[in-house]
TORKOL-4160 file (C-alpha; in steps of 0.2 Angstrom, whole numbers, padded with zeros to 4 digits, m for minus):
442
<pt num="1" X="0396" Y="0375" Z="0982"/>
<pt num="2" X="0382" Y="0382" Z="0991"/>
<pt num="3" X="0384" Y="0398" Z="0983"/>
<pt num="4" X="0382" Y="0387" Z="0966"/>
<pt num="5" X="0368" Y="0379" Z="0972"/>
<pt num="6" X="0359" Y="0394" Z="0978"/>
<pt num="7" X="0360" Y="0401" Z="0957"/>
<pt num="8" X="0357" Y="0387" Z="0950"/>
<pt num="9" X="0339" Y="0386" Z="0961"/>
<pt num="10" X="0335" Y="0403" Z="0959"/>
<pt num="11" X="0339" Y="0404" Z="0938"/>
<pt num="12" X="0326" Y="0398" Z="0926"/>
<pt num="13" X="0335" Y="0385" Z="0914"/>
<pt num="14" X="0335" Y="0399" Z="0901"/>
<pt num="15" X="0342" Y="0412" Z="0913"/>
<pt num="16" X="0356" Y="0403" Z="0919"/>
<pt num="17" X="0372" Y="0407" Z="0912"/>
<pt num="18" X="0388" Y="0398" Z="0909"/>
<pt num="19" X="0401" Y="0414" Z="0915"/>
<pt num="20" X="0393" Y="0414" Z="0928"/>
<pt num="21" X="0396" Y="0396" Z="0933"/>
<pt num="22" X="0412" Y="0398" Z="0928"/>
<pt num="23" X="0416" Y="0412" Z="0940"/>
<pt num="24" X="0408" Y="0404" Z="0956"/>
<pt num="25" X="0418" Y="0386" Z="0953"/>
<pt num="26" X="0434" Y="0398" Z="0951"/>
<pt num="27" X="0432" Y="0403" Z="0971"/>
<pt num="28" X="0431" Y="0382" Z="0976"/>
<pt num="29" X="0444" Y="0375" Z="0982"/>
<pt num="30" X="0447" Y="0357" Z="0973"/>
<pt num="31" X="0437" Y="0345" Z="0983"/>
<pt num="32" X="0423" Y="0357" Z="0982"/>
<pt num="33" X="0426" Y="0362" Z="0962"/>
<pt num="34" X="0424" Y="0340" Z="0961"/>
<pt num="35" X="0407" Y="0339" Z="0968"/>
<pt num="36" X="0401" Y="0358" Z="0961"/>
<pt num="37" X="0404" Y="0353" Z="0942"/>
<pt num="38" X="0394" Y="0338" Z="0944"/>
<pt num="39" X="0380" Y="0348" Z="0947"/>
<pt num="40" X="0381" Y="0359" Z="0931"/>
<pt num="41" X="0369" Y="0354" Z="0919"/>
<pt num="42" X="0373" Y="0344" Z="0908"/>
<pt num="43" X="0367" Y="0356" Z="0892"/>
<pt num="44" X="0379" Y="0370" Z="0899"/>
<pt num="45" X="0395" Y="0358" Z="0906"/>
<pt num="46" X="0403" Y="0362" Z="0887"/>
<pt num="47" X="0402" Y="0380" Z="0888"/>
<pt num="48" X="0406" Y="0379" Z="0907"/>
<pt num="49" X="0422" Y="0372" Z="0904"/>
<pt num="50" X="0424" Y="0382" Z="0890"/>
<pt num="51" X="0422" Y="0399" Z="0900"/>
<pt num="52" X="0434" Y="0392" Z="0913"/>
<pt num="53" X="0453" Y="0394" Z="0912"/>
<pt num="54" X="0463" Y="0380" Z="0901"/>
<pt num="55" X="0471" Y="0375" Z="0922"/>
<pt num="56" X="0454" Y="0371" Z="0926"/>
<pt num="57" X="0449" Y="0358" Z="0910"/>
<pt num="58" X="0459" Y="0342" Z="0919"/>
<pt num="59" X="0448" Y="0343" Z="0935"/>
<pt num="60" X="0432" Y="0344" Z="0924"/>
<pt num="61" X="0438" Y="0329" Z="0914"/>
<pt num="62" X="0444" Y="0320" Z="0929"/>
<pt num="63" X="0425" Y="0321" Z="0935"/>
<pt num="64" X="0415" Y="0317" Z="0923"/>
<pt num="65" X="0413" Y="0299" Z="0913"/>
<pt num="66" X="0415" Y="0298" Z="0893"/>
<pt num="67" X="0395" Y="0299" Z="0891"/>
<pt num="68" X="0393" Y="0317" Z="0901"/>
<pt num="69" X="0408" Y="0323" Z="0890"/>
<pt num="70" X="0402" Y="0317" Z="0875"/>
<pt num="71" X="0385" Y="0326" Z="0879"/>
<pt num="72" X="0395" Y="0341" Z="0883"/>
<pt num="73" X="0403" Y="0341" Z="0865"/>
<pt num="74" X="0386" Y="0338" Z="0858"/>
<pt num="75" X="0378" Y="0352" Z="0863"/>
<pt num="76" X="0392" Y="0363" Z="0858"/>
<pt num="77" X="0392" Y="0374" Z="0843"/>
<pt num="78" X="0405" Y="0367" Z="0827"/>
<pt num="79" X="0418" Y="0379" Z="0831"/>
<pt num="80" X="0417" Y="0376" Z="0850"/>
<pt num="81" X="0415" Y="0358" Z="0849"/>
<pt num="82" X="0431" Y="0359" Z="0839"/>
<pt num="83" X="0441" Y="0368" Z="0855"/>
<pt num="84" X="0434" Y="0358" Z="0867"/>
<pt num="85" X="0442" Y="0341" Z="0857"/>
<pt num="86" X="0456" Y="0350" Z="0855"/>
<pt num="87" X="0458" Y="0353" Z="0876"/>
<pt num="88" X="0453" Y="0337" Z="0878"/>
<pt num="89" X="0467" Y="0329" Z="0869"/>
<pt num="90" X="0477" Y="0339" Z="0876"/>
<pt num="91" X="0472" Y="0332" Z="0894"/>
<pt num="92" X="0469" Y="0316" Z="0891"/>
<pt num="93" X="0469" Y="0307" Z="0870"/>
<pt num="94" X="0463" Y="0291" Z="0875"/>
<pt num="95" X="0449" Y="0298" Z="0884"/>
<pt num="96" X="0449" Y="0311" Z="0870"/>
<pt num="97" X="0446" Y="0298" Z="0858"/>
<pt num="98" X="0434" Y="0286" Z="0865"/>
<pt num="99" X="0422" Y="0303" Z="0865"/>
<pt num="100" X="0423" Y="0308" Z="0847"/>
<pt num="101" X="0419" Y="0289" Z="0844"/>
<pt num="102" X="0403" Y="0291" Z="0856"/>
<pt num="103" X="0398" Y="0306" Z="0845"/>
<pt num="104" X="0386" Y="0305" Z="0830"/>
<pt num="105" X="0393" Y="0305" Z="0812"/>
<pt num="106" X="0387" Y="0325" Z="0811"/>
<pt num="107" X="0395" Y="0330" Z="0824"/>
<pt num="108" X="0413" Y="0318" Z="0820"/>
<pt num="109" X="0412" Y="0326" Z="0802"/>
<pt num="110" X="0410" Y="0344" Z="0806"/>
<pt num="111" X="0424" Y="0342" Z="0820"/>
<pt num="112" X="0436" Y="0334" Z="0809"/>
<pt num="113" X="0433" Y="0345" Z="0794"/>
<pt num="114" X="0438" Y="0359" Z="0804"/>
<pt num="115" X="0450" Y="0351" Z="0813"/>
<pt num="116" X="0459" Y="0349" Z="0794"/>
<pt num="117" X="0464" Y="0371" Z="0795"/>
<pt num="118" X="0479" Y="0377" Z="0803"/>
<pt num="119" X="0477" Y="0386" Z="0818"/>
<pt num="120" X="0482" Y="0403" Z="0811"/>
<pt num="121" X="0468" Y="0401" Z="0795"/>
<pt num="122" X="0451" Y="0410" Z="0797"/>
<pt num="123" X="0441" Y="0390" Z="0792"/>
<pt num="124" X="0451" Y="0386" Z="0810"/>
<pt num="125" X="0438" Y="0399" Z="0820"/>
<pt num="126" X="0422" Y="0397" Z="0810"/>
<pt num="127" X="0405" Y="0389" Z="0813"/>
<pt num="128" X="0397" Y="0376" Z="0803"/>
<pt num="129" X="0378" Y="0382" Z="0806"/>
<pt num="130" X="0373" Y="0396" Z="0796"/>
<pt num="131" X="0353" Y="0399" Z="0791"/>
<pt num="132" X="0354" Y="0399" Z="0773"/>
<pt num="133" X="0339" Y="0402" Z="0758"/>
<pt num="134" X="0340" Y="0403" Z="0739"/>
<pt num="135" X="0339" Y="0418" Z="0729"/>
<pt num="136" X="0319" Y="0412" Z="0724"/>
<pt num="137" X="0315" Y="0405" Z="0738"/>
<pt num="138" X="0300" Y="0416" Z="0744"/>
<pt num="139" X="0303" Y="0427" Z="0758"/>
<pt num="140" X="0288" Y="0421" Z="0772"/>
<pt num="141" X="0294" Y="0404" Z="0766"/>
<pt num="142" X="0310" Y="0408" Z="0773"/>
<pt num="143" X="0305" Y="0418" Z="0789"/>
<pt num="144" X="0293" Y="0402" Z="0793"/>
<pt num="145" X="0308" Y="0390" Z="0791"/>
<pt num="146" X="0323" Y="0402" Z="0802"/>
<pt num="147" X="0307" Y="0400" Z="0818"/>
<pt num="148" X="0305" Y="0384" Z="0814"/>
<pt num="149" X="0323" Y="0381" Z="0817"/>
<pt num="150" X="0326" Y="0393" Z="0831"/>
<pt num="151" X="0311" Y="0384" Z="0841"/>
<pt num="152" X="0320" Y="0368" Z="0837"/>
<pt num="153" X="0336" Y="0377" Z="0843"/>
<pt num="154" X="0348" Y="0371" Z="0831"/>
<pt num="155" X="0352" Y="0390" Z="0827"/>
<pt num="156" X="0360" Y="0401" Z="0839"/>
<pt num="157" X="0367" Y="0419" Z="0838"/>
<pt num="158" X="0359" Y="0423" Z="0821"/>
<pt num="159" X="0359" Y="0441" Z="0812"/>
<pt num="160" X="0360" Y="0438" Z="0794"/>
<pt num="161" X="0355" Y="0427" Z="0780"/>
<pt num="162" X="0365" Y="0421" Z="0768"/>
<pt num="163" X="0359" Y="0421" Z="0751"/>
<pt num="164" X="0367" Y="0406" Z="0741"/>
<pt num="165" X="0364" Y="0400" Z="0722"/>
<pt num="166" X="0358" Y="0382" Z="0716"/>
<pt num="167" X="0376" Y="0379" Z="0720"/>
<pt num="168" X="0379" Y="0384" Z="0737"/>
<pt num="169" X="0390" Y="0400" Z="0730"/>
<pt num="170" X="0387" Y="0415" Z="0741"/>
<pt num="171" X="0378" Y="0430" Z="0733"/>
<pt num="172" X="0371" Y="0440" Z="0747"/>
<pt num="173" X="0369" Y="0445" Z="0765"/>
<pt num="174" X="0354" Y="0450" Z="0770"/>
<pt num="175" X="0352" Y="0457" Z="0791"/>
<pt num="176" X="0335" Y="0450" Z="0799"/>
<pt num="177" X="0331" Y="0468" Z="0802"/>
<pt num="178" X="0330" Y="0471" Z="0784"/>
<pt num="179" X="0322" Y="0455" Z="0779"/>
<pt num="180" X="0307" Y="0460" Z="0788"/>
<pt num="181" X="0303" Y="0475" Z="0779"/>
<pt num="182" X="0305" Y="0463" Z="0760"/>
<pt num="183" X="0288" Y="0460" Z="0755"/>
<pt num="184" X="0284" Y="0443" Z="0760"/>
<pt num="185" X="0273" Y="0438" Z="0743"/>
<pt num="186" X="0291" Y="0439" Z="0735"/>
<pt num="187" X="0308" Y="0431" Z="0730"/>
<pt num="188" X="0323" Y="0435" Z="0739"/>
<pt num="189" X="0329" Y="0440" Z="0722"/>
<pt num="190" X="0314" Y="0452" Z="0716"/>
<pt num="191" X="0319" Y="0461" Z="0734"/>
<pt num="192" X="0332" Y="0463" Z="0732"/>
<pt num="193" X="0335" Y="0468" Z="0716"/>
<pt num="194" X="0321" Y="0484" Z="0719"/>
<pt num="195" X="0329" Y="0488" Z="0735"/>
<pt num="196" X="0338" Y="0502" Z="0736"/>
<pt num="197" X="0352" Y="0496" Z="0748"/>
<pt num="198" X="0367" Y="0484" Z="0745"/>
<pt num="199" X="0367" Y="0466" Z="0749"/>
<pt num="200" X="0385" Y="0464" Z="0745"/>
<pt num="201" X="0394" Y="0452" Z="0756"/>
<pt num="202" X="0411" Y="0456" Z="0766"/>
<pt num="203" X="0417" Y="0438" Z="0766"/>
<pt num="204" X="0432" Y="0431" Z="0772"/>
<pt num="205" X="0442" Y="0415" Z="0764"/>
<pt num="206" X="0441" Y="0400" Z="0774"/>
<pt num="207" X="0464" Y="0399" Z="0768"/>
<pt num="208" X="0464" Y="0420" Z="0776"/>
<pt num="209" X="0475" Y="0424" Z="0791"/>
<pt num="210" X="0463" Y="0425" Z="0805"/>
<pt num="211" X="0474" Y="0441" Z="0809"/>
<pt num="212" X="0467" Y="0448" Z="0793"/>
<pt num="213" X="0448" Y="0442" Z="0797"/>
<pt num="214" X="0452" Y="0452" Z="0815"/>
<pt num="215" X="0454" Y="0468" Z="0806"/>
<pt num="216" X="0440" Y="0467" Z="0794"/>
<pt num="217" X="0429" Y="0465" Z="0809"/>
<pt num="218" X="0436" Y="0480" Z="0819"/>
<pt num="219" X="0438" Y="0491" Z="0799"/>
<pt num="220" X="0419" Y="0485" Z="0797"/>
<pt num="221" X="0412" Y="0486" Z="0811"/>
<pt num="222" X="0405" Y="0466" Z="0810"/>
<pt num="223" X="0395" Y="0455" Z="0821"/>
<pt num="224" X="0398" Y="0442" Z="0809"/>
<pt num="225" X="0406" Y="0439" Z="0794"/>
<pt num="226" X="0403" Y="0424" Z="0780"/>
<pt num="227" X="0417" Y="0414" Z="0776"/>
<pt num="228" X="0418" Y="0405" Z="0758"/>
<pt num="229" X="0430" Y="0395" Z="0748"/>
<pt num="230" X="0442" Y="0398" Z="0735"/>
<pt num="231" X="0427" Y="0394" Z="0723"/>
<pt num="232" X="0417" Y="0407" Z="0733"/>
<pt num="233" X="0407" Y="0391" Z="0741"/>
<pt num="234" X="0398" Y="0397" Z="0758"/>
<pt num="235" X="0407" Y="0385" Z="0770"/>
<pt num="236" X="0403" Y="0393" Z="0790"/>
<pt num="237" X="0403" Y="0410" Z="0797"/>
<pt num="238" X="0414" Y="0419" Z="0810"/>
<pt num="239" X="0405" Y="0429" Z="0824"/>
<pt num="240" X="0410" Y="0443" Z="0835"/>
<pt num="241" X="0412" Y="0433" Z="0850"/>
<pt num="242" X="0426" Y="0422" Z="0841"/>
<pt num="243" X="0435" Y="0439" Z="0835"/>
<pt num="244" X="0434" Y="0445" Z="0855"/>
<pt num="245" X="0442" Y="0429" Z="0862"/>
<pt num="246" X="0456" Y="0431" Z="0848"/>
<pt num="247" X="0460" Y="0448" Z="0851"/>
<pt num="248" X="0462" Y="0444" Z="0870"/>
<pt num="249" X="0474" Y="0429" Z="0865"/>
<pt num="250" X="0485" Y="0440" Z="0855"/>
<pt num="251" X="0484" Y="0454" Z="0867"/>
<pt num="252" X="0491" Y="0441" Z="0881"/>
<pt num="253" X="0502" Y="0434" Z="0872"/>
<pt num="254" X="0510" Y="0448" Z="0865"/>
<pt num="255" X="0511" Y="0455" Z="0883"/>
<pt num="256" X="0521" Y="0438" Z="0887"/>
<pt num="257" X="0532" Y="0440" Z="0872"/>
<pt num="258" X="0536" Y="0456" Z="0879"/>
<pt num="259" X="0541" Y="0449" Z="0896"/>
<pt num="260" X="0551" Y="0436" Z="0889"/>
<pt num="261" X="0537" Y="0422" Z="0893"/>
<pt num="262" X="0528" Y="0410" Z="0884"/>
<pt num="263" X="0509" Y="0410" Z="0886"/>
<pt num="264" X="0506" Y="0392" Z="0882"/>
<pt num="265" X="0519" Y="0386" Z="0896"/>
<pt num="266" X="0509" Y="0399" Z="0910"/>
<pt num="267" X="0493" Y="0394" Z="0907"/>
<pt num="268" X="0501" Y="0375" Z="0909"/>
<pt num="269" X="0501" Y="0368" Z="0929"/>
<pt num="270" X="0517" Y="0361" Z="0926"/>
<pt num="271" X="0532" Y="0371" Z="0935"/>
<pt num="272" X="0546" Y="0363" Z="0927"/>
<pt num="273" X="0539" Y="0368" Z="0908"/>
<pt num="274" X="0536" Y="0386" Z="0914"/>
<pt num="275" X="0555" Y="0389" Z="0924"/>
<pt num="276" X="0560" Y="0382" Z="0907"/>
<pt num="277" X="0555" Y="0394" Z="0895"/>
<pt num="278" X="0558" Y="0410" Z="0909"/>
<pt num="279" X="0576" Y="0402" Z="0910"/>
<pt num="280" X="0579" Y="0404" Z="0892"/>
<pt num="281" X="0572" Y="0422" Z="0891"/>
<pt num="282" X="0586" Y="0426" Z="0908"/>
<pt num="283" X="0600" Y="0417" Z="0900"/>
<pt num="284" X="0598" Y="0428" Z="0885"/>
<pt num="285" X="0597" Y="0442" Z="0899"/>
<pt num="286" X="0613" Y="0438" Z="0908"/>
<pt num="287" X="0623" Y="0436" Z="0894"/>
<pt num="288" X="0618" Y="0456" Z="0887"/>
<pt num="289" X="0621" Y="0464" Z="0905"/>
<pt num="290" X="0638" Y="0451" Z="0906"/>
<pt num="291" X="0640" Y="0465" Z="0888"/>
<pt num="292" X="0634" Y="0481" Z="0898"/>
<pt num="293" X="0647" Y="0475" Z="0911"/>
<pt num="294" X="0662" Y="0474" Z="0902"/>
<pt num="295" X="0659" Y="0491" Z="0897"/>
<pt num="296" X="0660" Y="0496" Z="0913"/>
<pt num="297" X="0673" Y="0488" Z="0916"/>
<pt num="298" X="0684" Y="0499" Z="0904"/>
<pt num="299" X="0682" Y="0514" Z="0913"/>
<pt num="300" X="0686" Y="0504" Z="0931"/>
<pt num="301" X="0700" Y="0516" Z="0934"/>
<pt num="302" X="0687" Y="0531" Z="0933"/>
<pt num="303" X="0675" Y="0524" Z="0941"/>
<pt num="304" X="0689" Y="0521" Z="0955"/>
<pt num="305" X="0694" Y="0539" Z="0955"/>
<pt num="306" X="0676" Y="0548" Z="0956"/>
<pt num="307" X="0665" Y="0538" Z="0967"/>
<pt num="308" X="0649" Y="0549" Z="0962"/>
<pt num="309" X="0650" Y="0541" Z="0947"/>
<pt num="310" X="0646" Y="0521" Z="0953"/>
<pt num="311" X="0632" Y="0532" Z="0963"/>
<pt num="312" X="0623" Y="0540" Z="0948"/>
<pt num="313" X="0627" Y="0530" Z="0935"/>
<pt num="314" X="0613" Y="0517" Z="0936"/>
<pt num="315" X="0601" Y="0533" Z="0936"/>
<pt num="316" X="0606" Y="0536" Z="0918"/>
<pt num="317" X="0603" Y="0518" Z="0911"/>
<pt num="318" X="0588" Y="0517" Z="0921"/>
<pt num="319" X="0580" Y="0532" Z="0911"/>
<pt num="320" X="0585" Y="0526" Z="0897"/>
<pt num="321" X="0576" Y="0509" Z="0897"/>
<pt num="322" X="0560" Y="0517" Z="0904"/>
<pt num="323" X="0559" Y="0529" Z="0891"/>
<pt num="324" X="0564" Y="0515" Z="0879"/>
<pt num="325" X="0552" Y="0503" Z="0885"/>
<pt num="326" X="0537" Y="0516" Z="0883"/>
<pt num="327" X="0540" Y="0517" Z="0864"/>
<pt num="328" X="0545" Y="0499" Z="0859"/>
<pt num="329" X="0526" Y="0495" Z="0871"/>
<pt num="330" X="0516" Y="0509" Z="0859"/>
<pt num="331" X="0524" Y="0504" Z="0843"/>
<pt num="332" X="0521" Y="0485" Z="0843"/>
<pt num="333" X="0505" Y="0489" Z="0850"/>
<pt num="334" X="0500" Y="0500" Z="0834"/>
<pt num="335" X="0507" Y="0486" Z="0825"/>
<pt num="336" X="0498" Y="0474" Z="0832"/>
<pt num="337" X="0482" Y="0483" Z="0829"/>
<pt num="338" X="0486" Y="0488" Z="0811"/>
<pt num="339" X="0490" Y="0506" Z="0814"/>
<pt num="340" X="0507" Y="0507" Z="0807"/>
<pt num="341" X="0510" Y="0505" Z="0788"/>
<pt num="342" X="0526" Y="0503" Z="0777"/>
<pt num="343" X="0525" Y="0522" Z="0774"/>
<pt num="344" X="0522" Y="0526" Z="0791"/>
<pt num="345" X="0539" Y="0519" Z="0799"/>
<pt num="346" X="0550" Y="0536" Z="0796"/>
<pt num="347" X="0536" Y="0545" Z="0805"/>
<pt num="348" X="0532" Y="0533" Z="0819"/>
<pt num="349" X="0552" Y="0535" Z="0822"/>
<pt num="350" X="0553" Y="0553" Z="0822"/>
<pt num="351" X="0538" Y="0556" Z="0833"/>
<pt num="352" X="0546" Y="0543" Z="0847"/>
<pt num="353" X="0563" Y="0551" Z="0844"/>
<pt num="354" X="0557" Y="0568" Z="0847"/>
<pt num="355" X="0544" Y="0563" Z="0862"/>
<pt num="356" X="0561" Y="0555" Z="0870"/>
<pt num="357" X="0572" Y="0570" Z="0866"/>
<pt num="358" X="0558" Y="0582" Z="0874"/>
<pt num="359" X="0558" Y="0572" Z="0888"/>
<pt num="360" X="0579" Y="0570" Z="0890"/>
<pt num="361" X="0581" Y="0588" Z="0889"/>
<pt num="362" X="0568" Y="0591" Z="0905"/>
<pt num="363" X="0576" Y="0577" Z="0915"/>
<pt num="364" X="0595" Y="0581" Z="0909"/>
<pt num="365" X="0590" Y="0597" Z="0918"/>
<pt num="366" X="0584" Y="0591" Z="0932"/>
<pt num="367" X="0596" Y="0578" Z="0937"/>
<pt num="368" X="0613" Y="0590" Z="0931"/>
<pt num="369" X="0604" Y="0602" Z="0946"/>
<pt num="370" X="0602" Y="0587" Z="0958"/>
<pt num="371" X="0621" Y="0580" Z="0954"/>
<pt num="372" X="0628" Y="0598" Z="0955"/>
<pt num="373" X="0619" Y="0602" Z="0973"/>
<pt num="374" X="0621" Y="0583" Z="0977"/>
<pt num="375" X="0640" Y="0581" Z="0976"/>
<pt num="376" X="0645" Y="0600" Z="0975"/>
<pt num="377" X="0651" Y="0596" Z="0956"/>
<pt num="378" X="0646" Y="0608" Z="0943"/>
<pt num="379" X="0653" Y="0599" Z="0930"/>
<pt num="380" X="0644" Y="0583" Z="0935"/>
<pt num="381" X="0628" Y="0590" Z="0932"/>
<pt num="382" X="0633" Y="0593" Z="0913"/>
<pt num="383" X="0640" Y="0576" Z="0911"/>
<pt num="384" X="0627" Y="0567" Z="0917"/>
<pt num="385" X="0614" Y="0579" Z="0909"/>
<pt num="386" X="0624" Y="0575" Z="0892"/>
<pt num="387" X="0624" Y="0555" Z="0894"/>
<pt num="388" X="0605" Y="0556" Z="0898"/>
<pt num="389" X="0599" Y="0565" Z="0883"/>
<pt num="390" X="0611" Y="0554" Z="0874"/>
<pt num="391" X="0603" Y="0537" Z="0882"/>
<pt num="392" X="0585" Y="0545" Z="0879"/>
<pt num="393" X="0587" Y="0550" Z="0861"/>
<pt num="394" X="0594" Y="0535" Z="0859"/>
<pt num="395" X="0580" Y="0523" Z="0868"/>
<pt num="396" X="0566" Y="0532" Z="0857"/>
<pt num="397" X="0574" Y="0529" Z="0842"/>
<pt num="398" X="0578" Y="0510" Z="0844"/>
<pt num="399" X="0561" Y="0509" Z="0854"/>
<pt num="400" X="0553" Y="0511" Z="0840"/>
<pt num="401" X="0565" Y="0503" Z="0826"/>
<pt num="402" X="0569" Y="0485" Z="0832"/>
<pt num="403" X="0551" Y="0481" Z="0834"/>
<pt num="404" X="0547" Y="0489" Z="0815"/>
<pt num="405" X="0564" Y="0480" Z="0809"/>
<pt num="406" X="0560" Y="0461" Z="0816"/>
<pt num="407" X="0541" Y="0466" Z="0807"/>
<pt num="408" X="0549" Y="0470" Z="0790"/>
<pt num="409" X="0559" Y="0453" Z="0794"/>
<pt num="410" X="0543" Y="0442" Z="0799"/>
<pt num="411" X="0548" Y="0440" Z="0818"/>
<pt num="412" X="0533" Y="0442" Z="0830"/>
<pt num="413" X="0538" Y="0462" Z="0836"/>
<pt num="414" X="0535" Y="0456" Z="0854"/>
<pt num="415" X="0548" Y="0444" Z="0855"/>
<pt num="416" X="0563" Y="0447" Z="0860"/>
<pt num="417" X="0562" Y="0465" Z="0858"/>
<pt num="418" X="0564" Y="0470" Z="0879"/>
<pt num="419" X="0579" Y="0463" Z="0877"/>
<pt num="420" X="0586" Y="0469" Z="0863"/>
<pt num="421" X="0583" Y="0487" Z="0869"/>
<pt num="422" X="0588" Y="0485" Z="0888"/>
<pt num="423" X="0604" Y="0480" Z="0881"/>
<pt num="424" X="0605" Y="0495" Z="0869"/>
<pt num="425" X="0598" Y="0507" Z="0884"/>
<pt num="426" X="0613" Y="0500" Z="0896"/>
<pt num="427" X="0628" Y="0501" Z="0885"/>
<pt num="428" X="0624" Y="0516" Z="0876"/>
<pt num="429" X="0619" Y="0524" Z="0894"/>
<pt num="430" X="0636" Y="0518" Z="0904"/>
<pt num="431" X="0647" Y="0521" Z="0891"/>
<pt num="432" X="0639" Y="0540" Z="0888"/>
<pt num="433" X="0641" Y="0545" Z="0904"/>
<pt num="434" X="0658" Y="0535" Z="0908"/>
<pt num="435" X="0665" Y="0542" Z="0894"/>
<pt num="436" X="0661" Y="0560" Z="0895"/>
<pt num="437" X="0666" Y="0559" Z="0916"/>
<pt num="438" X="0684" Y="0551" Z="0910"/>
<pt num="439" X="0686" Y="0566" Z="0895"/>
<pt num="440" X="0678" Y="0582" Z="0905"/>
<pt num="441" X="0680" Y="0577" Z="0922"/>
<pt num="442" X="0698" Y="0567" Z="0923"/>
């Protein structure tokens, strides 16, 4: 708490920075974390809370009363003010409630309008305020009115000007960098139309996939994109920052998927919630190696007879989900970042399948030579040089099929996908290498 204080003192109110807050009440323990909230100011308590990890929102709503929370959403930008409600609720709906009915009627009508999006549409992320002129409106008209409202401070994070009709329709987008150089005695219009640069807008649809709004921002290069209607109405804007916070939400939770977690339940306190949805995930895993065992199981009575084989055999399925594992982690990464299309499936496959082949004949090499010396069987070191090219070739072709097949079939590429290709990876690899031991060595 000291350590707060000590920042706090030494920041001027303009200097001070709610990450930074954030990180210094993550190292308090919670009796400290109680009194050290209390002493952020009320201004940046929103964003505060915001920067902090979903665990930490219940001790900052357990410690401050309806008004400081209602001041907290208050100074919160549209699309910020929106997540906040929607963590409060979370932790608490009377509470929840009782401050949207403290707020004033602007700030309860921009909330519930975006409140009124799904969570997966682009009108879900965006913010309300957006500097706005007319097409004849005259240029030092316009720049006098954006300082005016910036010494006011009811804009933040502004780059571009939105040119709008009589009707609110979007026509252009105009960076502040070049609506300095306009000539000031002018319209917008006249500017613009002489100008030898485009003005075109890249806009989003407020009914978009915000998966789609992601990749126009990384294709584009964007620090912020205008987001209209179906009838091409201005209604908010997205900003990088947004798109940032998204892509490390899809990142996690597609890391999740592919440990067989849920992201929701981790970031929840309750340990009950979590060991429920990890049990699921190793239910499904017990009942596939139950598969992989029963397939050892049909060759007990070579296994029996050749005790190398129960010593090397795990090596060979081991191989095989690593190797499988690598491909299925870079495929449904490019998918997720838009790198693989329909016409790129064949050769995503082949180039895995070929990396995995490359790779099985260096290490079908290298462990024939080990088994040979090992157990002084020449004839070991082919067979299990033969099963691990098998389990390799094999791992890089489902590796990088199941997550392109559950895409074509609209599942999440992540889910389930591990599981799916260890249980591949073990079959495949023990029944390889059993197989050729009963047929070349027996």
């Amino acid at each position: 708490m000291k350590k707060l204080n000590k920042y706090l003192q030494s920041h001027n109110a303009s200097e001070i920075h709610p990450a930074e807050i954030a990180k210094i009440l993550k190292g308090l323990n919670d009796k400290d974390f109680s009194e050290a909230i209390k002493l952020v100011p009320n201004d940046l308590v929103g964003d505060v809370a915001l920067a902090l990890p979903d665990r930490y929102f219940d001790d900052v709503v357990e410690n401050l009363s309806v008004d400081e929370l209602s001041h907290a959403v208050s100074e919160l930008e549209s699309d910020d003010q929106l997540e906040f409600m929607q963590e409060l609720e979370d932790v608490d709906e009377h509470v929840a409630s009782k401050v949207f009915n403290t707020l004033d009627a602007e700030d309860k009508q921009e909330i519930s309008k975006l409140k009124k999006y799904d969570e997966d549409q682009a009108g879900a992320y965006m913010q309300l305020e957006v500097f706005t002129a007319n097409e004849d409106e005259i240029v030092q008209n316009v720049i006098k009115r954006f300082a005016h409202l910036r010494k006011e401070n009811e804009l933040e994070n502004v780059q571009n000007l939105f040119i709008v009709d009589k009707n609110n329709k979007l026509l252009y987008t105009v960076g502040l960098d070049d609506l300095l150089i306009f000539d000031f005695s002018k319209t917008l219009r006249e500017n613009i139309e002489t100008s030898e640069d485009s003005f075109e807008p890249k806009v989003a649809k407020d009914s978009e996939d915000i998966k789609a709004v992601v990749n126009y921002f990384k294709e584009y290069d964007l620090s912020v994109m205008p987001v209209v209607n179906d009838a091409g109405i201005l209604v908010g804007r997205i900003t990088s920052d947004d798109i940032y916070d998204i892509i490390n939400e899809h990142a996690t939770e597609q890391m999740y998927n592919l440990a067989g977690v849920d992201d929701e339940a981790e970031e929840d306190e309750d340990v009950l919630k979590a060991a429920k949805k990890r049990a699921t995930w190793l239910g499904i895993n017990l009942v596939t190696a139950i598969a992989a065992s029963l397939v050892i199981g049909l060759f007990a009575d070579t296994i029996n007879s050749m005790v190398a084989l129960a010593v090397l055999m795990p090596i060979v399925a081991s191989m095989g989900g690593n190797a499988g594992t690598q491909s299925l982690t870079v495929v449904v990464r490019q998918l997720a970042l838009g790198e693989i299309s329909n016409r790129d499936a064949f050769r995503t496959i082949k180039k895995e399948v070929m990396i995995s082949l490359m790779n099985g004949l260096l290490f079908a090499i290298a462990m024939g030579i080990i088994a040979w010396i090992w157990f002084h069987i020449p004839l070991l070191g082919m067979v299990i040089g033969l099963s691990m090219i098998i389990n390799l070739l094999m791992a890089g072709f489902f590796g990088a099929m199941i997550p392109l097949v559950l895409k074509i079939l609209g599942i999440d590429p992540a889910i389930g996908s591990t599981v799916i290709l260890t249980t591949i990876t073990d079959i495949v690899g023990f029944f390889s290498f059993l197989a050729l031991a009963k047929y070349i060595l027996l």
